[in-house]
C-alpha positions as semicolon CSV with decimal commas, in nm:
position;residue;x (nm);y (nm);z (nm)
1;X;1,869;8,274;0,820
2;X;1,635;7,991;0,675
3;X;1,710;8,119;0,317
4;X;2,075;8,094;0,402
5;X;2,074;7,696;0,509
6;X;1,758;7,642;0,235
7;X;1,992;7,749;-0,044
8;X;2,133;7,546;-0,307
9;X;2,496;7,546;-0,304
10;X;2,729;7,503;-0,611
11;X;3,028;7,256;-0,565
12;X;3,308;7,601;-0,552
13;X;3,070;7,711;-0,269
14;X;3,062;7,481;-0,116
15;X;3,459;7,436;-0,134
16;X;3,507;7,767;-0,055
17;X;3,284;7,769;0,268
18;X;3,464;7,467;0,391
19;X;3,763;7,604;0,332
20;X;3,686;7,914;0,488
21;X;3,563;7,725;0,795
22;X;3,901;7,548;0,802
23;X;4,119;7,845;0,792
24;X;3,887;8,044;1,069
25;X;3,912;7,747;1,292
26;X;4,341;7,743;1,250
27;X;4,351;8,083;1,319
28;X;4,118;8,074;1,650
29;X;4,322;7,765;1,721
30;X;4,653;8,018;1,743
31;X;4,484;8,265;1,916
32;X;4,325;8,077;2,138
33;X;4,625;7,800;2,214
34;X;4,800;7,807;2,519
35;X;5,187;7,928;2,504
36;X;5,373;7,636;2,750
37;X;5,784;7,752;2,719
38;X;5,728;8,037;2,496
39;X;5,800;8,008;2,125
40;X;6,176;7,951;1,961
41;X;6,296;7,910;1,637
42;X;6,605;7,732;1,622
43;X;6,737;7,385;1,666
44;X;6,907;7,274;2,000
45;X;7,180;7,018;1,815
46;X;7,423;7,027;2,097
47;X;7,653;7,273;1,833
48;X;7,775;7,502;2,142
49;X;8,210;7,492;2,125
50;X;8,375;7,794;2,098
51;X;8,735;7,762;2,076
52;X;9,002;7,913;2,328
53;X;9,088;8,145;2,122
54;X;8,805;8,333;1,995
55;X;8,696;8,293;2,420
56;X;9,003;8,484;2,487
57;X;8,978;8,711;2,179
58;X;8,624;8,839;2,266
59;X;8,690;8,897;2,612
């Protein structure tokens, strides 16, 4: 463990541990995330008229 923090990094290590870090910490922060209403994809724009006809047409 000393040798690890000890060690000389190089700039793409040092890019790529940070990186790393920061894509481990997203995907705990998923996991990990409480779900309040569930998840939907979709917009809610109000778009909900059906006409008369198709109504009757379906029924």
């Amino acid at each position: 463990m000393r040798m690890f923090f000890n060690r000389e990094w190089s700039l793409a290590e040092k890019r790529l541990l940070t990186l790393s870090v920061f894509l481990l910490g997203c995907v705990l922060g998923f996991l990990f995330a409480p779900i309040k209403k569930g998840i939907y994809c979709g917009n809610h724009n109000g778009n909900t008229w059906i006409p008369e006809k198709v109504k009757k047409e379906a029924q």
